[in-house]
TIGU-310956 format. One record per residue (C-alpha): x, y negated, z negated. Coordinates in Angstrom, 1 decimal, decimal comma, padded with zeros to 4 digits, always signed. Example, Ala and Ser with C-alpha at 12.3 -4.5 7.8 and 13.67 -1.06 7.14 Angstrom:
2
        X        Y        Z
   +012,3   +004,5   -007,8
   +013,7   +001,1   -007,1
//
This chain:
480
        X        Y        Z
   +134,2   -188,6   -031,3
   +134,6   -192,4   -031,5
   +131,4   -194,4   -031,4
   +129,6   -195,1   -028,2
   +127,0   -197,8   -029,0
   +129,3   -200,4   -027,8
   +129,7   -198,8   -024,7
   +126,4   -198,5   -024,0
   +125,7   -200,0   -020,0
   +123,3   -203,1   -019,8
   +121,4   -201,8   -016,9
   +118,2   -201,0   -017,5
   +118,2   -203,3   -020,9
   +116,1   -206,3   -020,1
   +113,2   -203,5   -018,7
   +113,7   -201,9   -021,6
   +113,2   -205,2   -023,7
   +110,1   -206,1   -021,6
   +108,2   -203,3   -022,6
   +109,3   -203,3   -026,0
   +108,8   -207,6   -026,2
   +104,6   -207,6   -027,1
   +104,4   -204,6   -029,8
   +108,0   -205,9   -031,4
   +107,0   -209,4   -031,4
   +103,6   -208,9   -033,0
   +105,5   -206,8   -035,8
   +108,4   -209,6   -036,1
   +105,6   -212,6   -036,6
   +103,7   -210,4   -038,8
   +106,6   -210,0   -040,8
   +107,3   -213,4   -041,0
   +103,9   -214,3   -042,2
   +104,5   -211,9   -045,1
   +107,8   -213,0   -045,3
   +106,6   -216,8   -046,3
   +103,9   -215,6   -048,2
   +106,1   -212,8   -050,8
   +108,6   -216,1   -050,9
   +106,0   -218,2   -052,8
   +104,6   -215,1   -055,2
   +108,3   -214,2   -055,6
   +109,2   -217,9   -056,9
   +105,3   -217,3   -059,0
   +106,0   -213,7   -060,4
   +109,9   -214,6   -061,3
   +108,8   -218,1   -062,8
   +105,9   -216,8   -065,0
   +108,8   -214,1   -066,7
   +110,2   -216,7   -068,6
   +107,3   -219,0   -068,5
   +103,7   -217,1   -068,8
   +101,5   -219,9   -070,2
   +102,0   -220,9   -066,5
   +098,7   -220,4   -064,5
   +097,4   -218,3   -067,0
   +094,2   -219,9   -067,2
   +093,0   -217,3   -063,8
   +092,9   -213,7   -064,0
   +094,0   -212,8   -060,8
   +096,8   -214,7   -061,5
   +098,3   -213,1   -064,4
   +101,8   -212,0   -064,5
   +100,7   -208,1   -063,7
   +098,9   -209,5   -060,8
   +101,0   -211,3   -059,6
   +104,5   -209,4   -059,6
   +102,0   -206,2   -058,3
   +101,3   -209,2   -055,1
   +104,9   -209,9   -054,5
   +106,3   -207,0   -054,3
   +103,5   -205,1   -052,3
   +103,6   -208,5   -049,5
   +107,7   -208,2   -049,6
   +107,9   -204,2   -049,2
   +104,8   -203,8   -047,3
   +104,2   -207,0   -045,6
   +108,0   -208,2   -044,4
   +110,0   -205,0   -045,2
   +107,4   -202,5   -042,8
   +106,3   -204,8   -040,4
   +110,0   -205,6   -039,6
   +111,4   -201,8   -039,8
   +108,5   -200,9   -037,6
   +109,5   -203,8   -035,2
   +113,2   -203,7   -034,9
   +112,9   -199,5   -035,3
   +111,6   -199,5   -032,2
   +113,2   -201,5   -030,6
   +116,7   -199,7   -031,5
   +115,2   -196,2   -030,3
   +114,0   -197,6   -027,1
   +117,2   -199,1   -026,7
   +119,7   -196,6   -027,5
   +117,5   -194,1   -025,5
   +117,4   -195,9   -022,4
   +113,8   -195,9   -022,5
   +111,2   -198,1   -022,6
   +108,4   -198,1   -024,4
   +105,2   -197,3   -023,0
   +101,5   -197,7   -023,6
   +102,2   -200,5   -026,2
   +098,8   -201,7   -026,4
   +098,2   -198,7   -029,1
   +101,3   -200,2   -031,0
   +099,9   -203,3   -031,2
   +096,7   -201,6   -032,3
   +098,6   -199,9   -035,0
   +100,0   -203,5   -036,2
   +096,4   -205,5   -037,0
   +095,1   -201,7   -038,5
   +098,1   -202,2   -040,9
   +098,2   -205,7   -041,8
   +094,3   -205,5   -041,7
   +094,5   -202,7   -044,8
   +097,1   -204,3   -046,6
   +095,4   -207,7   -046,5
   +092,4   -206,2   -047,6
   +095,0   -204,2   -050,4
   +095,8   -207,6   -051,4
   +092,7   -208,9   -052,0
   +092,5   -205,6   -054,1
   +095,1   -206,4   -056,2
   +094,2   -210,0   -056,9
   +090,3   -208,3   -058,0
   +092,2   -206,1   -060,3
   +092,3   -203,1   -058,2
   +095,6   -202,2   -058,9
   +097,8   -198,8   -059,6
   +100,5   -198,5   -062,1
   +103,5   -196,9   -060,4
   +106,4   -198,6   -058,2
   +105,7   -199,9   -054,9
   +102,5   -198,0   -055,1
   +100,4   -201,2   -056,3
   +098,1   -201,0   -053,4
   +094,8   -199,4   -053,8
   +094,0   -196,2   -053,0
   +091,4   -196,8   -050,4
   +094,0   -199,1   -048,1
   +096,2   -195,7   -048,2
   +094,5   -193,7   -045,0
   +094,2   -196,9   -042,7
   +098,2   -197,6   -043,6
   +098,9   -193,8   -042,8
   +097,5   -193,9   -039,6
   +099,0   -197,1   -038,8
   +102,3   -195,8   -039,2
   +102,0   -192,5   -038,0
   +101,2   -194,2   -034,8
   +104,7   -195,9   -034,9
   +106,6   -193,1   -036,1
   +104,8   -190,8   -032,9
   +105,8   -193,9   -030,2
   +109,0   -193,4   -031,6
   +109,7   -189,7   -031,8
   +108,3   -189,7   -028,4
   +110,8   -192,2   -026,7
   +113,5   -190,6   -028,4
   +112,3   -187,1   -027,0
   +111,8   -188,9   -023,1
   +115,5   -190,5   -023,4
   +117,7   -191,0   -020,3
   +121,3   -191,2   -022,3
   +122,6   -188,1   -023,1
   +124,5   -188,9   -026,1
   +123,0   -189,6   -029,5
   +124,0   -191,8   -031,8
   +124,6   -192,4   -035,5
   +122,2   -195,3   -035,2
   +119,4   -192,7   -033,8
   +119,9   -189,9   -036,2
   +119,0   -192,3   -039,0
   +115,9   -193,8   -037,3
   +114,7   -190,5   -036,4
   +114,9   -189,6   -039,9
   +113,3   -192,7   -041,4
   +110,3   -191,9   -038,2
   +109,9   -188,6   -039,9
   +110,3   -189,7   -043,4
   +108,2   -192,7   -044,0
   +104,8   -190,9   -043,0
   +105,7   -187,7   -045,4
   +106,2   -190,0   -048,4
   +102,7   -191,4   -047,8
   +101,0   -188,2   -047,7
   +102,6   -186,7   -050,9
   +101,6   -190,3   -052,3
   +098,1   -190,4   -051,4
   +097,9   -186,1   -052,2
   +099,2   -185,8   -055,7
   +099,3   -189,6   -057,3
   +095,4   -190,5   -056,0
   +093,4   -187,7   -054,1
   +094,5   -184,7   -056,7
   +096,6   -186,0   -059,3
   +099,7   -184,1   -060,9
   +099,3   -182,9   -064,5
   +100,7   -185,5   -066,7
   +104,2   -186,8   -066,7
   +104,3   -184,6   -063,3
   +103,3   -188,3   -061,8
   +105,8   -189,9   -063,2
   +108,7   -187,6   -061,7
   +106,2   -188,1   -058,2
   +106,2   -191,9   -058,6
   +110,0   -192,3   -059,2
   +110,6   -189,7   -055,8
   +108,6   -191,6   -053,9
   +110,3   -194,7   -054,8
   +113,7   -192,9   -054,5
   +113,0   -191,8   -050,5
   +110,8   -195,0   -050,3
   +114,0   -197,3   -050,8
   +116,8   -194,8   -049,4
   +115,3   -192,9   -047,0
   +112,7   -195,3   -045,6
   +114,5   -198,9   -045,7
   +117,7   -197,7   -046,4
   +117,9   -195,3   -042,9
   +116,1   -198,3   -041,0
   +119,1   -200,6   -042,3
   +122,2   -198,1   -041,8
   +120,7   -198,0   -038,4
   +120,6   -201,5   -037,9
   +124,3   -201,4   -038,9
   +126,0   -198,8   -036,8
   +123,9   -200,4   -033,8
   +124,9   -204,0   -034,1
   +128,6   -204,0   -035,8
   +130,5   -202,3   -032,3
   +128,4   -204,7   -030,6
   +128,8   -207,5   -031,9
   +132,9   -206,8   -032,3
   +133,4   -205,0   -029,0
   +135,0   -202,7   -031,2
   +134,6   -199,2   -032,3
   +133,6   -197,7   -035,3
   +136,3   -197,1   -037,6
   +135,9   -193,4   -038,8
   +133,1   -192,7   -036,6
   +133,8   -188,8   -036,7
   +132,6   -189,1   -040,3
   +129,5   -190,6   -039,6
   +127,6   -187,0   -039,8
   +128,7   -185,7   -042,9
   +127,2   -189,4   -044,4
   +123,8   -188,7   -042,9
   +124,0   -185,2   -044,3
   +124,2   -185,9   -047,6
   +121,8   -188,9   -047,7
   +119,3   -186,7   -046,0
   +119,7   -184,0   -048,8
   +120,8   -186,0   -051,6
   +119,1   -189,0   -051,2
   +115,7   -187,7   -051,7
   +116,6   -186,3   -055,3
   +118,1   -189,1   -056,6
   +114,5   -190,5   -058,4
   +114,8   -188,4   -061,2
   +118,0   -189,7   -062,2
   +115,8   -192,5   -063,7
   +114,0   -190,1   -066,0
   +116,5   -189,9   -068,4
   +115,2   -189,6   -072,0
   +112,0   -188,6   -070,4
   +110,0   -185,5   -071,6
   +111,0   -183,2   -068,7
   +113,0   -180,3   -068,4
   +117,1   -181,3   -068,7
   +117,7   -179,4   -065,2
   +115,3   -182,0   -063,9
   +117,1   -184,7   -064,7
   +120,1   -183,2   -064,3
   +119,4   -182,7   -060,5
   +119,1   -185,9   -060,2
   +122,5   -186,9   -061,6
   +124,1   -184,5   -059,3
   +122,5   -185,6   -056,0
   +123,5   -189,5   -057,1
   +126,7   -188,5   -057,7
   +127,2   -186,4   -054,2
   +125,7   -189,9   -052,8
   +129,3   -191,1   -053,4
   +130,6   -189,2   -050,3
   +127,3   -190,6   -048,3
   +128,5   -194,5   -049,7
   +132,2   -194,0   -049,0
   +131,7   -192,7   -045,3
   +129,7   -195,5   -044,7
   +131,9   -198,1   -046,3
   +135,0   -197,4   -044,1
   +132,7   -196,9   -041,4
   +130,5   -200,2   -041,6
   +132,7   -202,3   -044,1
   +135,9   -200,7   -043,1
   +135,1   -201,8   -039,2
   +134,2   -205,3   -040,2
   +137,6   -205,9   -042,4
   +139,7   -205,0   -039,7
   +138,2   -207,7   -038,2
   +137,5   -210,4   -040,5
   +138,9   -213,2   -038,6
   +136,1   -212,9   -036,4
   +133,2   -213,2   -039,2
   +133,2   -216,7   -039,3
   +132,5   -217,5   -035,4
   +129,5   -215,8   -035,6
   +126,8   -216,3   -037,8
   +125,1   -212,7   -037,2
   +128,4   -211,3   -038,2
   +127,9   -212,8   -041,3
   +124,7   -210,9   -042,2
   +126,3   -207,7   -041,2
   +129,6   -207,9   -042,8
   +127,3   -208,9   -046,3
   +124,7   -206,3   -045,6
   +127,6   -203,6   -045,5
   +129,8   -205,1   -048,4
   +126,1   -205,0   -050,7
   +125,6   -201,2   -049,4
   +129,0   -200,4   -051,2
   +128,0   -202,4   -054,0
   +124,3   -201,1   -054,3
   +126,5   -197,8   -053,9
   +128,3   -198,5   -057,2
   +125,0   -199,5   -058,7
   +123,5   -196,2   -058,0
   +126,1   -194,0   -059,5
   +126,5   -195,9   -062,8
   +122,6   -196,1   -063,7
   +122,8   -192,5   -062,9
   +124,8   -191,9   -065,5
   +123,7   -191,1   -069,2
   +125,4   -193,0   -071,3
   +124,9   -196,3   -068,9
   +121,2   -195,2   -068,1
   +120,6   -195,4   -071,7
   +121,7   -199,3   -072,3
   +120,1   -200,1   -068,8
   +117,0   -198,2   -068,6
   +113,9   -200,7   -069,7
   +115,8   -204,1   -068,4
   +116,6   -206,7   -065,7
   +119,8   -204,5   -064,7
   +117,6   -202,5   -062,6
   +115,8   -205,6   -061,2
   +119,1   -206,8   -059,8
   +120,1   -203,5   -058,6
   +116,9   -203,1   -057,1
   +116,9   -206,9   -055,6
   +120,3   -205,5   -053,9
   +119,1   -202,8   -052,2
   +115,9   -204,2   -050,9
   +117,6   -207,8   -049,9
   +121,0   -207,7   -049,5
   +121,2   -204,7   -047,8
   +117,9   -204,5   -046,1
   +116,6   -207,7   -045,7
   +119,7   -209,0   -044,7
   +119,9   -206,4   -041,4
   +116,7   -206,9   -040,4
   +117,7   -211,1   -040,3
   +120,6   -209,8   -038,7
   +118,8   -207,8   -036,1
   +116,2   -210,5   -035,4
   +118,9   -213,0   -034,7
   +120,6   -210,5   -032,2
   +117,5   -208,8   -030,7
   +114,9   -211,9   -030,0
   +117,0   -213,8   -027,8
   +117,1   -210,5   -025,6
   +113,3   -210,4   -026,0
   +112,6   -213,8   -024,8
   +115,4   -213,9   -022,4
   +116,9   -217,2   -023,7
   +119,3   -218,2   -026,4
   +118,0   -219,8   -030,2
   +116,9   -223,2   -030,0
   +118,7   -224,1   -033,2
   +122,0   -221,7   -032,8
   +123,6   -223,3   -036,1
   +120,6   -222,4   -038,3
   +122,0   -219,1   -038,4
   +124,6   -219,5   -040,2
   +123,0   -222,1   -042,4
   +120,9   -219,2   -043,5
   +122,9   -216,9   -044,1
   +124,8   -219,5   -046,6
   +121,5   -219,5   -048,3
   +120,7   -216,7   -048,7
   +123,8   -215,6   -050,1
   +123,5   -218,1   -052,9
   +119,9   -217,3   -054,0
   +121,4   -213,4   -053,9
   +124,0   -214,3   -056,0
   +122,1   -216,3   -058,3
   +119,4   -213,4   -059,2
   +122,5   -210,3   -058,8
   +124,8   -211,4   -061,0
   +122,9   -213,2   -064,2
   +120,5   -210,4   -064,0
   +123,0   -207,7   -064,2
   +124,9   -209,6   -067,1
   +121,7   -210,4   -068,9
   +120,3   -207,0   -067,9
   +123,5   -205,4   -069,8
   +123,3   -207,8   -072,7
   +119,4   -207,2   -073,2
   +119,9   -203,4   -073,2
   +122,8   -203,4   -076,2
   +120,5   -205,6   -078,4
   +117,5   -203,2   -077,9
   +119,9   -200,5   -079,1
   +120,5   -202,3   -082,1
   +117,7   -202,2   -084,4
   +118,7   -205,4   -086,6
   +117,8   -207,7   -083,7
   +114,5   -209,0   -083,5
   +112,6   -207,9   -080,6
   +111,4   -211,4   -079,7
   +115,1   -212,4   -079,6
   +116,0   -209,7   -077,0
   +113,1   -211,0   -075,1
   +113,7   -214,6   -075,3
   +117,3   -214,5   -074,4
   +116,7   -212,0   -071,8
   +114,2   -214,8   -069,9
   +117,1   -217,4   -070,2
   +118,7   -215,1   -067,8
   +115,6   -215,1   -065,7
   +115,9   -218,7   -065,1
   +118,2   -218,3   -062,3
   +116,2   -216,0   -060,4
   +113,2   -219,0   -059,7
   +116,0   -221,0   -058,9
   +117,1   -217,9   -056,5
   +113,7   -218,2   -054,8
   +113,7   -222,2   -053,9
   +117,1   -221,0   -051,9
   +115,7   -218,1   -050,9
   +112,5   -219,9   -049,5
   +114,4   -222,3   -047,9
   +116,5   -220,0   -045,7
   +112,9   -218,0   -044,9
   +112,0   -221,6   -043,5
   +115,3   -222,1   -041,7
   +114,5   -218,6   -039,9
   +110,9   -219,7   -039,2
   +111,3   -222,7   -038,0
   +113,9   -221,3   -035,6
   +111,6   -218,9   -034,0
   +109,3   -221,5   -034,0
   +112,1   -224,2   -031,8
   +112,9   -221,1   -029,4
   +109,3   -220,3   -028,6
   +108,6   -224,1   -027,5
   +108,3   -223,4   -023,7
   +105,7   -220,4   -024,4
   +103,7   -222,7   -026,9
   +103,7   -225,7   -024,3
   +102,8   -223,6   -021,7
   +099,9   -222,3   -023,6
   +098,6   -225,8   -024,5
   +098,9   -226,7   -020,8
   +096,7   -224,0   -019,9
   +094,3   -224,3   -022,5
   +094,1   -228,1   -020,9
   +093,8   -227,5   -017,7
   +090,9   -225,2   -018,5
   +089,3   -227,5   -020,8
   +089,3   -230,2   -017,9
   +088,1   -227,6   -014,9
   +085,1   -227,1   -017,3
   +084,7   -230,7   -018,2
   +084,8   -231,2   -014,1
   +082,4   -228,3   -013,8
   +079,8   -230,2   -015,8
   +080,2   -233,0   -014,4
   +079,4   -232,3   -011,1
//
């Protein structure tokens, strides 16, 4: 069956977009908050790699510190906030229904910025934990649970009150990322912090957390974003589309294994580590679907990209999800694993996943859905593509060096007649790039800011009218 999302009807939309405009909007300008703020301990974290005497004269500004404060306010602070936002609004959308008692949603959002600001705090005191993406103290961890239980619920629940009959591609992987994100917290909070695993048991925890965290979290929220907005945006269908279900098969099966694939050399049982090679290596059917679905769709019509900024994101977003695809199944692999393991390769693969694929959906979706929430078009139309531009330079300046120095650093650490300071010393030349990456990067966050900012002028004017006029009926009050 050939997709449907483009054929969706438009009655019924802007109710649907009204109920959905406070809880989504609250999420989006939390997420740009974070957004701004992971921008300026991103430039911090990657600047004090290749120079730590800088700052060092606070603790809570050491290079640990730091980096932990990044990541936590990019994947936690912008990366949740805006899969909770523009999740929601998909499955409210492609379900014909709107969303209802959104005062609890909005709840749900201060209880989880709340918790992670406090986390922060946390972190900058010291009170940090060792493992990927986990940074955030423990006692933030039942507060953020709740939090997005609440959102995964609201959304379960308007996908189980929907008026269209059909379901989509786009719902099967938001339904799965609902059901998904809340599980990986509990087995997070049960066996890394409440009851610890036995020994390197954490480690293999840690790395499958990390694996569904990325994949099965962001990586579902983003697909989703994908087969939603590239029929719509085209007017076309998807190419493929009668493939799309084997895809979300194997990324639901596979996808969840593929963490121990970065254990190699670890002391675990071989059949361990095995497993993991073989589900990255079935991910190639889940990557290949996708890429003639999403790429494949957008090639066909590539003479179109260029009129449309938001088209732009998308058609890069898909392009890095075949790329990150790549990624995957050659650091999967022994013989590459073992050059590639302990360096910056796997910071540029990772910085693909997380930003060119993610991040650059969620831009994508905010510059398609909040125009529908607001009920009026972007203030500054050409900003959009001025970001995108951006953005695409400061990816490719931390992909590409990283990923040639990452490669270079591993074969010297192989080789025990160089130097250890030498591998590191070269390996932060490479670095270099990736604070220059940030100042682009930070300046396309601003153009995106700003832009929201320009389009919510009216509503900010209105409000400082208000606020005036009752500022003078109570100056007339006392007067009289």
């Amino acid at each position: 069956m050939s997709s449907m999302e483009s054929s969706l009807t438009q009655s019924g939309t802007s109710a649907i977009d009204s109920s959905a405009k406070a809880p989504v909007l609250v999420y989006l300008f939390s997420a740009l908050k974070w957004l701004f703020f992971a921008s300026i301990f991103g430039y911090l974290a990657s600047w004090k790699t290749h120079n730590p005497e800088f700052l060092n004269g606070w603790s809570f500004l050491t290079v640990g510190r730091v980096q932990a404060v990044y990541t936590t306010a990019f994947v936690y602070g912008f990366g949740c906030n805006i899969a909770f936002g523009m999740g929601l609004w998909l499955i409210s959308r492609l379900s014909g229904e709107s969303l209802r008692y959104t005062i609890v949603l909005i709840i749900a959002a201060f209880v989880w910025n709340i918790a992670l600001t406090v986390g922060l705090v946390g972190i900058f005191m010291g009170h940090l934990n060792a493992f990927e993406f986990l940074e955030l103290p423990s006692y933030v961890k039942l507060p953020l649970l709740l939090a997005s239980l609440v959102v995964s619920v609201w959304g379960l629940l308007t996908f189980k009150n929907r008026k269209n009959a059909d379901v989509f591609a786009s719902e099967w992987y938001l339904l799965a990322a609902f059901l998904v994100f809340p599980w990986i917290q509990v087995v997070t909070q049960v066996m890394l912090f409440t009851k610890p695993a036995p020994g390197v048991v954490q480690a293999l925890v840690a790395s499958w957390v990390a694996s569904n965290l990325v994949w099965l979290w962001f990586g579902s929220i983003a697909v989703a974003g994908l087969y939603y907005l590239i029929p719509k945006l085209l007017g076309k269908q998807i190419l493929g589309y009668g493939l799309a279900k084997i895809g979300f098969i194997v990324l639901i099966f596979a996808g969840s294994w593929m963490g121990a694939a970065k254990l190699v050399g670890g002391p675990l049982p071989a059949w361990m580590i095995t497993s993991g090679i073989a589900a990255s290596l079935l991910m190639i059917i889940f990557f290949s679907i996708t890429g003639i679905n999403l790429f494949g769709t957008v090639w066909k019509h590539r003479s179109r990209i260029c009129d449309n900024g938001i088209l732009l994101f998308v058609g890069f977003a898909s392009l890095a999800l075949i790329l990150s695809g790549i990624g995957v199944l050659l650091v999967s692999l022994r013989g590459f694993a073992e050059v590639t393991q302990f360096t910056i390769f796997l910071d540029a693969h990772r910085f693909l996943i997380l930003y060119g694929v993610f991040s650059m959906t969620m831009f994508a979706l905010i510059y398609y859905s909040f125009p529908k929430l607001l009920g009026r078009e972007w203030a500054m139309d050409f900003m959009i593509s001025t970001h995108f531009w951006i953005a695409f330079i400061g990816i490719l300046l931390v992909v590409v060096p990283l990923a040639i120095g990452g490669w270079q650093q591993g074969a010297a650490m192989s080789d025990a007649s160089v130097p250890f300071a030498d591998i590191v010393r070269h390996a932060s030349y490479w670095m270099v790039s990736r604070s220059m990456a940030w100042i682009f990067l930070t300046i396309g966050h601003l153009c995106l800011i700003l832009n929201v900012l320009a389009t919510l002028r009216p509503e900010c004017e209105a409000i400082v009218e208000e606020l005036t006029r009752t500022e003078d009926t109570s100056a007339g009050g006392v007067e009289s």
